[in-house]
PyMOL Python script that loads the backbone (N, CA, C, O; Angstrom):
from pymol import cmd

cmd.read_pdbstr("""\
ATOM      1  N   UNK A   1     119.501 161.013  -6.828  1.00  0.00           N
ATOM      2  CA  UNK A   1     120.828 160.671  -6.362  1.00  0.00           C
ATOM      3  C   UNK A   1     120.909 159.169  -6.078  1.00  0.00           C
ATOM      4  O   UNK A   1     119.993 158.467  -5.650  1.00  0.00           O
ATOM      5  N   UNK A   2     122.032 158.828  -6.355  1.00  0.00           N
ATOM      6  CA  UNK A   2     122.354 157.354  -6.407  1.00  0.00           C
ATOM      7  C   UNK A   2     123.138 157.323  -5.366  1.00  0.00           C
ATOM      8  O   UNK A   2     124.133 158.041  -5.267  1.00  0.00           O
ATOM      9  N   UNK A   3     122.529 155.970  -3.948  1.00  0.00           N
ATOM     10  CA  UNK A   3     123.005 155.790  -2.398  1.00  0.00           C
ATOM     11  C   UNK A   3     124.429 154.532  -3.208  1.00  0.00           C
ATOM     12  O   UNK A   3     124.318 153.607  -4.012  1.00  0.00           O
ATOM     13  N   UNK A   4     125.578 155.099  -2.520  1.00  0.00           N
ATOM     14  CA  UNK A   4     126.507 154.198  -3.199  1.00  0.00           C
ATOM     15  C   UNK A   4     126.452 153.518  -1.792  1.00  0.00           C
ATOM     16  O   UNK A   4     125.670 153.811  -0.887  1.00  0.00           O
ATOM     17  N   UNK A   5     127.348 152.631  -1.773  1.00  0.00           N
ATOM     18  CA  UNK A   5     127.754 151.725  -0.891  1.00  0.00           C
ATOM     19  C   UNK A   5     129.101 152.542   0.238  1.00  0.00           C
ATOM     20  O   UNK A   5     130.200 152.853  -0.220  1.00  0.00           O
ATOM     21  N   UNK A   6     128.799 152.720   1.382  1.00  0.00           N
ATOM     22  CA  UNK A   6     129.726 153.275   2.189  1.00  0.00           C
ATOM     23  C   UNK A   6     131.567 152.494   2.158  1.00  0.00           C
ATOM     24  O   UNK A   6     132.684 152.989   2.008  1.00  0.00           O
ATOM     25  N   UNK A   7     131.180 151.436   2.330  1.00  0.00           N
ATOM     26  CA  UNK A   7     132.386 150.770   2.600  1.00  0.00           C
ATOM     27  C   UNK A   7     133.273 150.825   1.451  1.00  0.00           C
ATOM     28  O   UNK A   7     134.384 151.352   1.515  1.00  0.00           O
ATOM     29  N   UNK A   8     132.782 150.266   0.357  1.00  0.00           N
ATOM     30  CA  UNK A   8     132.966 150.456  -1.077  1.00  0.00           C
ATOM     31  C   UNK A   8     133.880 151.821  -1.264  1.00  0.00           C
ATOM     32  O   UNK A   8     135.048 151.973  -1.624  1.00  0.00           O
ATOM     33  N   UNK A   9     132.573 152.993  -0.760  1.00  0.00           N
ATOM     34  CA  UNK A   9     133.439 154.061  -1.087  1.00  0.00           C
ATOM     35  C   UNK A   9     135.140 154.330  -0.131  1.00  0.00           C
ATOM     36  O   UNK A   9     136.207 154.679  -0.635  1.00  0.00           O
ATOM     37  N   UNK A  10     134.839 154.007   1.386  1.00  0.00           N
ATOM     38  CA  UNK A  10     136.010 154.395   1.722  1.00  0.00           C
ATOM     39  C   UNK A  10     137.122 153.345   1.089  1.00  0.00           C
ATOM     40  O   UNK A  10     138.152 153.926   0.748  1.00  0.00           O
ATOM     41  N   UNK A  11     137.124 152.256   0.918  1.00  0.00           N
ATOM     42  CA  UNK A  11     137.675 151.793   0.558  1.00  0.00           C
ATOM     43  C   UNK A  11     138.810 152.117  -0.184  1.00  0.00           C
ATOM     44  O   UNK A  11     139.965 151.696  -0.250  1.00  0.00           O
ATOM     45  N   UNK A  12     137.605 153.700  -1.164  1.00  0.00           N
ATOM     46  CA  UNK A  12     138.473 153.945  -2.854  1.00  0.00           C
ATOM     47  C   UNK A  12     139.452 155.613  -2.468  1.00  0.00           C
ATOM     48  O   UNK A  12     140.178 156.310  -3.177  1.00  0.00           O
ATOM     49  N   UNK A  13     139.015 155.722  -1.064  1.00  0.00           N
ATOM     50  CA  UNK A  13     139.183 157.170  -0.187  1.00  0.00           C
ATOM     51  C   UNK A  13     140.394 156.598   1.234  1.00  0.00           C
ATOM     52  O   UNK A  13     140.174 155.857   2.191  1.00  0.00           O
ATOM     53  N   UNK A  14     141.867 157.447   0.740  1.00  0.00           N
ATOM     54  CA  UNK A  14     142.723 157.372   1.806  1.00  0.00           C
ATOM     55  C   UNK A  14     142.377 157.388   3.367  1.00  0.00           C
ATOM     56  O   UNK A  14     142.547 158.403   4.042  1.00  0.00           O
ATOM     57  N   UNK A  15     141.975 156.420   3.793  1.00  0.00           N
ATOM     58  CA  UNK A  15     142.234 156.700   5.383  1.00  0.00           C
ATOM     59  C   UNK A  15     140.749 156.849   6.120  1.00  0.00           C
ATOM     60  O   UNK A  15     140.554 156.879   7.335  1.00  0.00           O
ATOM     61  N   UNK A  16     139.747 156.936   5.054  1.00  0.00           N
ATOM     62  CA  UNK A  16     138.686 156.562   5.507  1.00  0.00           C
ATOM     63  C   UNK A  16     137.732 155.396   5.726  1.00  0.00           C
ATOM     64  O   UNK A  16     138.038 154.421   5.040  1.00  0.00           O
ATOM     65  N   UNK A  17     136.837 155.256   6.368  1.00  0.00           N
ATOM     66  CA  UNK A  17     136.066 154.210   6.974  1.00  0.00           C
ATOM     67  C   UNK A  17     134.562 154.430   6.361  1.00  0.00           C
ATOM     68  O   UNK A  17     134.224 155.504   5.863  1.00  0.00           O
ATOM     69  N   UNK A  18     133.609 153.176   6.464  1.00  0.00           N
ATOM     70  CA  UNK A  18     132.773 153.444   6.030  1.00  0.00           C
ATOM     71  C   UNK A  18     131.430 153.092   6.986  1.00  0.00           C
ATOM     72  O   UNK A  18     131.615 151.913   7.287  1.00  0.00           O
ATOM     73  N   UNK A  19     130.616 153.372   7.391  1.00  0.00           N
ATOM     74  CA  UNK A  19     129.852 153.273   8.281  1.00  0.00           C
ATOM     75  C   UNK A  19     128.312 152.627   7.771  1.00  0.00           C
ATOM     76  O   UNK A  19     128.287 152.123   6.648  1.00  0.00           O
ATOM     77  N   UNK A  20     127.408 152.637   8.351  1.00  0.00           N
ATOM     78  CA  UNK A  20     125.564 151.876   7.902  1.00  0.00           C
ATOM     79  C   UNK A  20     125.825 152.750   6.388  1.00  0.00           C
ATOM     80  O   UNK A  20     125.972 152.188   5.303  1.00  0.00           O
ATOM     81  N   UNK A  21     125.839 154.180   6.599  1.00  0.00           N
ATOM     82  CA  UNK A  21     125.095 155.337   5.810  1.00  0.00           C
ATOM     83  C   UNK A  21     125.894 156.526   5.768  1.00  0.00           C
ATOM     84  O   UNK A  21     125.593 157.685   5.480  1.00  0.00           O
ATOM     85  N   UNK A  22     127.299 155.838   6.218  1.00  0.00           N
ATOM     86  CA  UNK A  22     128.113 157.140   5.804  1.00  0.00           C
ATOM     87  C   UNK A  22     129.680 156.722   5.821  1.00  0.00           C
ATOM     88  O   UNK A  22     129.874 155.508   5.877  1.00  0.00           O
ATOM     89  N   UNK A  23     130.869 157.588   5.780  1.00  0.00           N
ATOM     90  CA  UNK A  23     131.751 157.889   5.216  1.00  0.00           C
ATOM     91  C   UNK A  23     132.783 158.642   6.806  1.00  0.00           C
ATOM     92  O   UNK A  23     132.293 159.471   7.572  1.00  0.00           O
ATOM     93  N   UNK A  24     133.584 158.321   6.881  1.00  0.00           N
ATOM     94  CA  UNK A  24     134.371 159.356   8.232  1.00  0.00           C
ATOM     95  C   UNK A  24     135.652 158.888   8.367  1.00  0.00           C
ATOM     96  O   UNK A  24     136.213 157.792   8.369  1.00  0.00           O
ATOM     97  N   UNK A  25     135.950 160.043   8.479  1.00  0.00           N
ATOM     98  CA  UNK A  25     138.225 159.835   8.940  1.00  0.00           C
ATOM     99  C   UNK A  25     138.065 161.389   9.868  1.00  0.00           C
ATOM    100  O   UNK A  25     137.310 162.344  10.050  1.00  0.00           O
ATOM    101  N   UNK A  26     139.313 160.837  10.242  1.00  0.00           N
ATOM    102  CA  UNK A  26     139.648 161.942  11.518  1.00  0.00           C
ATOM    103  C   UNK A  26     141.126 162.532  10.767  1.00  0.00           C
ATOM    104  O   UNK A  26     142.104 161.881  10.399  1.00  0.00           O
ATOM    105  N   UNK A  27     140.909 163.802  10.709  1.00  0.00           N
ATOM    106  CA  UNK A  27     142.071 164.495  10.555  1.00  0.00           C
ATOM    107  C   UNK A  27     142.844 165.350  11.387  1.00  0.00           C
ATOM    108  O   UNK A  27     142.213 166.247  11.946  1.00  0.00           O
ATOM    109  N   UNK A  28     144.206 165.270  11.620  1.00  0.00           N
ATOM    110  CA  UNK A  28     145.314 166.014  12.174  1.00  0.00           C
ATOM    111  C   UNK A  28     146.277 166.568  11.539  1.00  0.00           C
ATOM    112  O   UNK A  28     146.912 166.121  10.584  1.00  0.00           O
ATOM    113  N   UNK A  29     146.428 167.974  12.311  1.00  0.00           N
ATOM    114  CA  UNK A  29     147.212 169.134  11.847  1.00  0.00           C
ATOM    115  C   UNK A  29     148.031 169.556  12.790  1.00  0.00           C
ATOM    116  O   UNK A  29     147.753 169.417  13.981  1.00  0.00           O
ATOM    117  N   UNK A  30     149.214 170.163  12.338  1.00  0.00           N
ATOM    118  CA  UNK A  30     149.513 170.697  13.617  1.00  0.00           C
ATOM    119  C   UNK A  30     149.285 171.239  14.467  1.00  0.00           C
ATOM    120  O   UNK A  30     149.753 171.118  15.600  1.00  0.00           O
ATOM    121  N   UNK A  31     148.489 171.973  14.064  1.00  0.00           N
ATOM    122  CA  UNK A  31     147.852 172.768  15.372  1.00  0.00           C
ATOM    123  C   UNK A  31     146.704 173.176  15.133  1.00  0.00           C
ATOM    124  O   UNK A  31     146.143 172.793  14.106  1.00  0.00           O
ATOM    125  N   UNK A  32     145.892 174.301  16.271  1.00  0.00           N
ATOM    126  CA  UNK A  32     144.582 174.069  16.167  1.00  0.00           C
ATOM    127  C   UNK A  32     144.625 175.843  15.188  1.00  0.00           C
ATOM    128  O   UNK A  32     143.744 176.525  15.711  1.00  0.00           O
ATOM    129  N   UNK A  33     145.083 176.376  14.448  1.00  0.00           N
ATOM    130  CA  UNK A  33     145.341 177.395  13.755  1.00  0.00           C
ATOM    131  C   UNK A  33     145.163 176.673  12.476  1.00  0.00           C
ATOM    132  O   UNK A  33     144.453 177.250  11.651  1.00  0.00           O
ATOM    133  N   UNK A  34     145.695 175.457  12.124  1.00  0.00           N
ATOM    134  CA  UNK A  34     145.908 174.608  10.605  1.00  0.00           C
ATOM    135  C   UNK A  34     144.932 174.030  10.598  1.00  0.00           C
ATOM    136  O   UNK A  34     144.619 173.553   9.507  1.00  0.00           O
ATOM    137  N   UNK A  35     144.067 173.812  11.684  1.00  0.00           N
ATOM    138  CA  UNK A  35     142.989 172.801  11.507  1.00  0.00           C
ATOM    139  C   UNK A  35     141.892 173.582  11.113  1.00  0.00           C
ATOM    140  O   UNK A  35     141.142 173.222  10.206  1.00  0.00           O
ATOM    141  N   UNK A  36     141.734 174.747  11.808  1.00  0.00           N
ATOM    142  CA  UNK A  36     141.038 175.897  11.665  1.00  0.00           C
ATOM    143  C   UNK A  36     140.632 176.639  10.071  1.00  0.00           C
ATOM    144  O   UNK A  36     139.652 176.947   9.393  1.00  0.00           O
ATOM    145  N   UNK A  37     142.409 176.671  10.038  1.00  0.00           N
ATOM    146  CA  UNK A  37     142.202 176.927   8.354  1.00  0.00           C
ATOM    147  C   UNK A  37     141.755 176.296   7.450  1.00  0.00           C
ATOM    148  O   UNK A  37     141.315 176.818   6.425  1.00  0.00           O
ATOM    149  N   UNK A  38     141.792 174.941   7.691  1.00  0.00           N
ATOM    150  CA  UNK A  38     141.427 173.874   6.857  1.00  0.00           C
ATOM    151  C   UNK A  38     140.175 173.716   7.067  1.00  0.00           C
ATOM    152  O   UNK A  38     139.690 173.339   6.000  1.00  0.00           O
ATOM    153  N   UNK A  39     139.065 173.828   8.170  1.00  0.00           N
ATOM    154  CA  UNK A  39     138.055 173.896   8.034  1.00  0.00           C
ATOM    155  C   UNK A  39     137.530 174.732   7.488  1.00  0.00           C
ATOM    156  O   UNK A  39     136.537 174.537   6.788  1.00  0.00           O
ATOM    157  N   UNK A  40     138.233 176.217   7.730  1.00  0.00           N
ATOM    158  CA  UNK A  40     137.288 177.316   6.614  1.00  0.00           C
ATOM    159  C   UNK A  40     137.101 177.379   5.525  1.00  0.00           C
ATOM    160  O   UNK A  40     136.142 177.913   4.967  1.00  0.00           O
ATOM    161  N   UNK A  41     138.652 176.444   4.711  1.00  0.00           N
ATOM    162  CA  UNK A  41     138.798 176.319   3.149  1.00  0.00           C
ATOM    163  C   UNK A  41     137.561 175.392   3.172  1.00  0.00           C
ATOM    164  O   UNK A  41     136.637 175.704   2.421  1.00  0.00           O
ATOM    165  N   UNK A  42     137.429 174.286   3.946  1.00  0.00           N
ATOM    166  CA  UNK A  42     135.870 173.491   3.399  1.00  0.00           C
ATOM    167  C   UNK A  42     134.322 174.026   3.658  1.00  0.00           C
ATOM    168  O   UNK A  42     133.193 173.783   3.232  1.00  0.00           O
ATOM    169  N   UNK A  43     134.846 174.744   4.446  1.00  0.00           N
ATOM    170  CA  UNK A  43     133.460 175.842   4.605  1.00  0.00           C
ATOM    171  C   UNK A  43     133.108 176.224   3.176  1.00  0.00           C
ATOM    172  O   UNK A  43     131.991 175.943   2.740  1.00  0.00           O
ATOM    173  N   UNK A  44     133.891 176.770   2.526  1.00  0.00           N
ATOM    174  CA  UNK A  44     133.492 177.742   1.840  1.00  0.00           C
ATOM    175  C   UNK A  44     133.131 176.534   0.477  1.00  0.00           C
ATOM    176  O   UNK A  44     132.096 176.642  -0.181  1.00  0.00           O
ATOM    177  N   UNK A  45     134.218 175.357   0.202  1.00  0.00           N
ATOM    178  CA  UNK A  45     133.947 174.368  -0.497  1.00  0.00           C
ATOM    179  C   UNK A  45     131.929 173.695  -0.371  1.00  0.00           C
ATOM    180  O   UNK A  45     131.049 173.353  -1.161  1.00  0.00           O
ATOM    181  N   UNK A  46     132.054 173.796   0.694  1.00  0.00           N
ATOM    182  CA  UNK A  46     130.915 172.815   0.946  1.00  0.00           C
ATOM    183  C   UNK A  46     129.549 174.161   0.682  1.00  0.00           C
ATOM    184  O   UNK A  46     128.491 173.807   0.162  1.00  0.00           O
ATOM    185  N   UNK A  47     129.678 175.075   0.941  1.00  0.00           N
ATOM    186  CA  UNK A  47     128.857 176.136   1.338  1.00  0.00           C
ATOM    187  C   UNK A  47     128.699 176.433  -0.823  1.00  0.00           C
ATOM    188  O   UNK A  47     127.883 177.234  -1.278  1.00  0.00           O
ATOM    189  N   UNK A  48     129.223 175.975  -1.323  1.00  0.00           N
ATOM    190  CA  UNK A  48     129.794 176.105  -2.737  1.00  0.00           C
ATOM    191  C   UNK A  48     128.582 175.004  -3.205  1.00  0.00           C
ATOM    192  O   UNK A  48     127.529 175.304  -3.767  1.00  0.00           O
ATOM    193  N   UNK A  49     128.975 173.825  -2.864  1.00  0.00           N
ATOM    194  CA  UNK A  49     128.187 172.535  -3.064  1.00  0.00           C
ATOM    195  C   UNK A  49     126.727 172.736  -2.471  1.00  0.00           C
ATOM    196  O   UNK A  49     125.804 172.416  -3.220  1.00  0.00           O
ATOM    197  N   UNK A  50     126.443 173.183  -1.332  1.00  0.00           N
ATOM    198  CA  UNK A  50     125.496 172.996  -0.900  1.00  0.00           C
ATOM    199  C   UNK A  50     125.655 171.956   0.065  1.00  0.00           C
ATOM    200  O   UNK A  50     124.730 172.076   0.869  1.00  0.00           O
ATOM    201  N   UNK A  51     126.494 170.852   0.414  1.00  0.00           N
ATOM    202  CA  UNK A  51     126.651 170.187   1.268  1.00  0.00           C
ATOM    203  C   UNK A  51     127.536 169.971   2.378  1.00  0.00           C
ATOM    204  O   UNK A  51     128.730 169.689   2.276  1.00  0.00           O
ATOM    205  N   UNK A  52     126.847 170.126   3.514  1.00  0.00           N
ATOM    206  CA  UNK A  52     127.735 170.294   4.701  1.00  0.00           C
ATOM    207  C   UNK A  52     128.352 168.886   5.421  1.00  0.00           C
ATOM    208  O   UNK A  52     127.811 167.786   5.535  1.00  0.00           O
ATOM    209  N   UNK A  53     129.271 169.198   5.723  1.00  0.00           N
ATOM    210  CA  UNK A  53     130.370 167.754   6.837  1.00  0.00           C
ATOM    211  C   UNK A  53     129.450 168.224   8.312  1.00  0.00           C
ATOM    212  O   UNK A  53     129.083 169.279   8.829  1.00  0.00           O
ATOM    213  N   UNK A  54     129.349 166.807   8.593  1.00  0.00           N
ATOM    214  CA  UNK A  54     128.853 167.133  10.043  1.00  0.00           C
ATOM    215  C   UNK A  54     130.718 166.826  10.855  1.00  0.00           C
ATOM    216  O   UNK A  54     131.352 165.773  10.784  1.00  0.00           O
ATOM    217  N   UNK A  55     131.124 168.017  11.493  1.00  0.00           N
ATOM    218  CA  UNK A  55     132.195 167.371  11.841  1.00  0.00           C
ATOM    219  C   UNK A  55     132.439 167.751  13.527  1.00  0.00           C
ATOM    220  O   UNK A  55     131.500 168.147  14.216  1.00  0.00           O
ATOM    221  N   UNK A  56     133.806 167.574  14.066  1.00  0.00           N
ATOM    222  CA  UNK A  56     134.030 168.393  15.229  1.00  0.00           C
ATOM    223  C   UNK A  56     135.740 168.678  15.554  1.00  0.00           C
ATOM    224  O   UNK A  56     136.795 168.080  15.341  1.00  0.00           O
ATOM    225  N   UNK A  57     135.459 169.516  15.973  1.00  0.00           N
ATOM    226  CA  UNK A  57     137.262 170.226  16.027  1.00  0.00           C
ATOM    227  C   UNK A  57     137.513 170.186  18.050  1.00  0.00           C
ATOM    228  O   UNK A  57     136.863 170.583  19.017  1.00  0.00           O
ATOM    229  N   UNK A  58     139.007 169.367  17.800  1.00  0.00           N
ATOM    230  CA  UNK A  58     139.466 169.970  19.149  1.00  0.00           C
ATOM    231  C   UNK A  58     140.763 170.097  18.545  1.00  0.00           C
ATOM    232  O   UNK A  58     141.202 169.311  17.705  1.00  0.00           O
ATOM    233  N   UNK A  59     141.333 171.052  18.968  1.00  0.00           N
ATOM    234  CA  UNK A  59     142.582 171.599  18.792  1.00  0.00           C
ATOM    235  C   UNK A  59     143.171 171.034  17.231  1.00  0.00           C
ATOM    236  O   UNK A  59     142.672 171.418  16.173  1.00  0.00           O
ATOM    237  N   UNK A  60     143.978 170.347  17.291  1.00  0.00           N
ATOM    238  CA  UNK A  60     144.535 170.022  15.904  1.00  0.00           C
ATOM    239  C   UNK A  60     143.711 168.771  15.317  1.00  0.00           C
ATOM    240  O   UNK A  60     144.197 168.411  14.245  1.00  0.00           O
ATOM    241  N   UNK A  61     142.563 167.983  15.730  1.00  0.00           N
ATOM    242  CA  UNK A  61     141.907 167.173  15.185  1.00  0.00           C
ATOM    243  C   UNK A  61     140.568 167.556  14.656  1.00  0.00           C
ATOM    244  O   UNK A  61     139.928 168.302  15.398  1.00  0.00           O
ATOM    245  N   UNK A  62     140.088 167.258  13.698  1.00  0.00           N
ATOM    246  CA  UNK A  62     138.994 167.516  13.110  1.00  0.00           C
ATOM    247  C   UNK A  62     138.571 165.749  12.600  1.00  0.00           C
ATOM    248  O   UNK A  62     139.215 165.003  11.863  1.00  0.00           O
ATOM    249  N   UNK A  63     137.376 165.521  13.260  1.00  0.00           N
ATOM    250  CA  UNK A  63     136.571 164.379  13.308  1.00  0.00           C
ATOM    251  C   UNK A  63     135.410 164.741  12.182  1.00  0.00           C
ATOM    252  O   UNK A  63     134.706 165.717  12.441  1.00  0.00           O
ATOM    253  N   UNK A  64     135.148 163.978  10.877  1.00  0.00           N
ATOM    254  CA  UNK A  64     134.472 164.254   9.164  1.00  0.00           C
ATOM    255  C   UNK A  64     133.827 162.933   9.624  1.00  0.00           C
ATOM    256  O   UNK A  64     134.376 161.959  10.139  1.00  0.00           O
ATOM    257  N   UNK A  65     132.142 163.190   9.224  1.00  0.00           N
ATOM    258  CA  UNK A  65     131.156 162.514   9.122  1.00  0.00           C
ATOM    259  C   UNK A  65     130.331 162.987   7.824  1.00  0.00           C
ATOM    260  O   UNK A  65     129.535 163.925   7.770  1.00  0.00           O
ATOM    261  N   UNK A  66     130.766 161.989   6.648  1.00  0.00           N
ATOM    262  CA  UNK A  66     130.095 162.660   5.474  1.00  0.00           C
ATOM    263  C   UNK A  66     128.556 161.903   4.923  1.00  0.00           C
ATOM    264  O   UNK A  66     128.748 160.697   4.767  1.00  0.00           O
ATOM    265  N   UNK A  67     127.713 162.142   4.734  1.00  0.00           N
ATOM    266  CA  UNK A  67     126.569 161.442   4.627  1.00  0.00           C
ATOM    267  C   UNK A  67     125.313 162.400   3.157  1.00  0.00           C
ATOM    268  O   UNK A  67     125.263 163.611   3.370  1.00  0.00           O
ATOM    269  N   UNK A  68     124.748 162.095   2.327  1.00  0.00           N
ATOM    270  CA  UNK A  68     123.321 162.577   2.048  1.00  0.00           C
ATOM    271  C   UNK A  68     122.277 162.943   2.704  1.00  0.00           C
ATOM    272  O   UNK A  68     121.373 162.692   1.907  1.00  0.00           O
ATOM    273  N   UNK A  69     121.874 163.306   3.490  1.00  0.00           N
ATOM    274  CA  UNK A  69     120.257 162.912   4.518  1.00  0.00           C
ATOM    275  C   UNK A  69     119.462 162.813   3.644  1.00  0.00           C
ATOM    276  O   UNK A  69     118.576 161.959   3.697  1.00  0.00           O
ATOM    277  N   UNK A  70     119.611 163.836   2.422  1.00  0.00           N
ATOM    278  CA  UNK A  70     118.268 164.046   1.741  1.00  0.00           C
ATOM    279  C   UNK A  70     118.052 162.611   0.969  1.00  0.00           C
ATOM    280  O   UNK A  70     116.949 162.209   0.599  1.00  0.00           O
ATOM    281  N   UNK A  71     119.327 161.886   0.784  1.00  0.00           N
ATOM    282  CA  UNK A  71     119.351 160.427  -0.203  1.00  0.00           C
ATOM    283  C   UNK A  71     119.716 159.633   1.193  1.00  0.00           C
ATOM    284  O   UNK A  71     120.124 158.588   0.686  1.00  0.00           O
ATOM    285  N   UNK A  72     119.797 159.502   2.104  1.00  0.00           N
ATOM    286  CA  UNK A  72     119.338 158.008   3.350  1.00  0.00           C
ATOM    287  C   UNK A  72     120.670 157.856   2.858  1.00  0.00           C
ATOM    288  O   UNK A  72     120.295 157.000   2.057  1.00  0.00           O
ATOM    289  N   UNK A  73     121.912 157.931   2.628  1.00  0.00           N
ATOM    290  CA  UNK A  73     123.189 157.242   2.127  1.00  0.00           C
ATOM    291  C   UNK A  73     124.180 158.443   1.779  1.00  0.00           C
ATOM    292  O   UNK A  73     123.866 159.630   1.686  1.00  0.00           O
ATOM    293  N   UNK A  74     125.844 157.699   1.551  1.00  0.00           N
ATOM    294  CA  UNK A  74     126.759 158.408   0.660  1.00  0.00           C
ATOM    295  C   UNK A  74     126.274 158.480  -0.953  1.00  0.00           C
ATOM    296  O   UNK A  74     125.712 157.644  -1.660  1.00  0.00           O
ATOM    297  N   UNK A  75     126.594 159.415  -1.135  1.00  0.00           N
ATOM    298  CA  UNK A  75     126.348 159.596  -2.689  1.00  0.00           C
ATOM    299  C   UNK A  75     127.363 160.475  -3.271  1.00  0.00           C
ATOM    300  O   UNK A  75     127.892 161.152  -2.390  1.00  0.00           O
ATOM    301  N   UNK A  76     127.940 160.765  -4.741  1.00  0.00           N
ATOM    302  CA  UNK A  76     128.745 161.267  -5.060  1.00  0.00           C
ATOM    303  C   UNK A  76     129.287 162.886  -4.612  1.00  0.00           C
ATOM    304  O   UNK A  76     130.290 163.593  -4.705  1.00  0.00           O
ATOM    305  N   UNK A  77     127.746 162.931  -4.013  1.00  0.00           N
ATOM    306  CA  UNK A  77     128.446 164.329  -3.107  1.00  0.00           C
ATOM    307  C   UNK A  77     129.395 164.886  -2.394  1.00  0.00           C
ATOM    308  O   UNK A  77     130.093 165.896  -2.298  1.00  0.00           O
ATOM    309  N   UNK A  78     128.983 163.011  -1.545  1.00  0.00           N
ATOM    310  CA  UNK A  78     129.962 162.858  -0.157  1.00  0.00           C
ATOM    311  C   UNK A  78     131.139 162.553  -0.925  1.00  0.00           C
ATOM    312  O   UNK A  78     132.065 163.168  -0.396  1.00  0.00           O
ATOM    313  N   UNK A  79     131.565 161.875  -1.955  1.00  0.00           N
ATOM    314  CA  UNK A  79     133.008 161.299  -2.325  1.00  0.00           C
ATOM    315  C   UNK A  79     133.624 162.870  -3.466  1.00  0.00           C
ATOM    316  O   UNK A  79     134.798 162.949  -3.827  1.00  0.00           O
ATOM    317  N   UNK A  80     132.870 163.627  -3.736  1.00  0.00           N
ATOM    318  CA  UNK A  80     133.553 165.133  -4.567  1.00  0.00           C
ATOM    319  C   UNK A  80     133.923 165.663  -3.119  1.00  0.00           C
ATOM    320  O   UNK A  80     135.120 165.887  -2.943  1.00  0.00           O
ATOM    321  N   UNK A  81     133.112 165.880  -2.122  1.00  0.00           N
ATOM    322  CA  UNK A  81     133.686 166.856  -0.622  1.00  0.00           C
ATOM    323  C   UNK A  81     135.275 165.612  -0.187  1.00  0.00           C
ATOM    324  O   UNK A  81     136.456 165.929  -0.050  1.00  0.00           O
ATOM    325  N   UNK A  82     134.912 164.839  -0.128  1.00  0.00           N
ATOM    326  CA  UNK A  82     135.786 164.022   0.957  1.00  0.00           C
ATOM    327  C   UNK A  82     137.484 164.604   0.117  1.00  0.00           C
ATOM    328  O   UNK A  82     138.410 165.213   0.652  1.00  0.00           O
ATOM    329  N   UNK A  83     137.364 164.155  -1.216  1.00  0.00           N
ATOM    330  CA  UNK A  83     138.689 164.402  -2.066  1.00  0.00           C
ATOM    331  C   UNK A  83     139.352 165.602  -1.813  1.00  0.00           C
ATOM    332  O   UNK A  83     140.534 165.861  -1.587  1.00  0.00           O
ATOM    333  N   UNK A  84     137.657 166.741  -1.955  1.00  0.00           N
ATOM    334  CA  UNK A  84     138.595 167.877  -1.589  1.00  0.00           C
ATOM    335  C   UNK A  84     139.084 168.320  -0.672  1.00  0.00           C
ATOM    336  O   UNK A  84     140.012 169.128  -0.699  1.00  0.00           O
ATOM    337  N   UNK A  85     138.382 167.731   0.622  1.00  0.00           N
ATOM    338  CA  UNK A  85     139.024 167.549   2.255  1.00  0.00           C
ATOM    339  C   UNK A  85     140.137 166.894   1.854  1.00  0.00           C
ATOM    340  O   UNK A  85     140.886 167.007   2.825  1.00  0.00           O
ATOM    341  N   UNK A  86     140.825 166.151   0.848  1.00  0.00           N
ATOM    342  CA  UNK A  86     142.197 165.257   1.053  1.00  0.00           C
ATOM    343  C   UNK A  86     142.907 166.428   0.415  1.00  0.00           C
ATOM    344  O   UNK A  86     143.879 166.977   0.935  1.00  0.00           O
ATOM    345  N   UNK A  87     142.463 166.721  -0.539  1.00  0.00           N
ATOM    346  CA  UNK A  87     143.170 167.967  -1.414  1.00  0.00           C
ATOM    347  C   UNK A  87     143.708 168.946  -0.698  1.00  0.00           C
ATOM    348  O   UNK A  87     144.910 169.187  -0.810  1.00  0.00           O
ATOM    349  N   UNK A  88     142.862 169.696   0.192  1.00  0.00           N
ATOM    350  CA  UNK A  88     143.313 170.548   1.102  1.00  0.00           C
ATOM    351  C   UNK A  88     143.989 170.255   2.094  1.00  0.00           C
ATOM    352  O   UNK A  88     144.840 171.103   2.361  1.00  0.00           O
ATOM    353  N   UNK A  89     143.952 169.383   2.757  1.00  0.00           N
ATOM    354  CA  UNK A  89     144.763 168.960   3.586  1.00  0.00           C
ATOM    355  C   UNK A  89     146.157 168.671   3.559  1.00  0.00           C
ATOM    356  O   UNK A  89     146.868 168.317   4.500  1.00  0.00           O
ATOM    357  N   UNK A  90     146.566 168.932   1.961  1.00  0.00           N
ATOM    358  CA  UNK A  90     148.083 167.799   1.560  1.00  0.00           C
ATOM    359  C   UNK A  90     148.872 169.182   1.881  1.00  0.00           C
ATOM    360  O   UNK A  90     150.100 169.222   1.813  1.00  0.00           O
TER     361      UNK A  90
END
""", "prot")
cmd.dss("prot")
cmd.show_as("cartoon", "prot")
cmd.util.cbc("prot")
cmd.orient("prot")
């Protein structure tokens, strides 16, 4: 796996930021029922991939920390999950 450049990537990703070794935006929904749902649709996305969001939910916000561990960096993993976190979300 190829460690891309964090910043780089959010850059090319709506609304996200890019960190040392990773990738993160905070998302809001209306409520904590939509946020809910939207996490399960990436459950099952990521659980698909093999790669999990380290994230955290309070009520209608969901806080996305996307990273490789196994590659020390973002890698195209993190930028196929992040899209489809935008995808689902619209």
């Amino acid at each position: 796996m190829t460690v891309l450049n964090p910043k780089d990537v959010a850059d090319q990703l709506d609304g996200w930021t890019g960190g040392d070794d990773f990738i993160t935006k905070v998302f809001r929904f209306e409520d904590f029922a939509q946020a809910f749902g939207w996490m399960t649709r990436i459950a099952i996305i990521a659980d698909k991939m093999d790669h999990h969001p380290e994230w955290f939910n309070v009520y209608n916000r969901v806080d996305v920390t996307l990273t490789t561990h196994d590659a020390g960096g973002v890698t195209d993993k993190d930028v196929t999950l992040a899209k489809a976190m935008e995808q689902a979300a619209k």
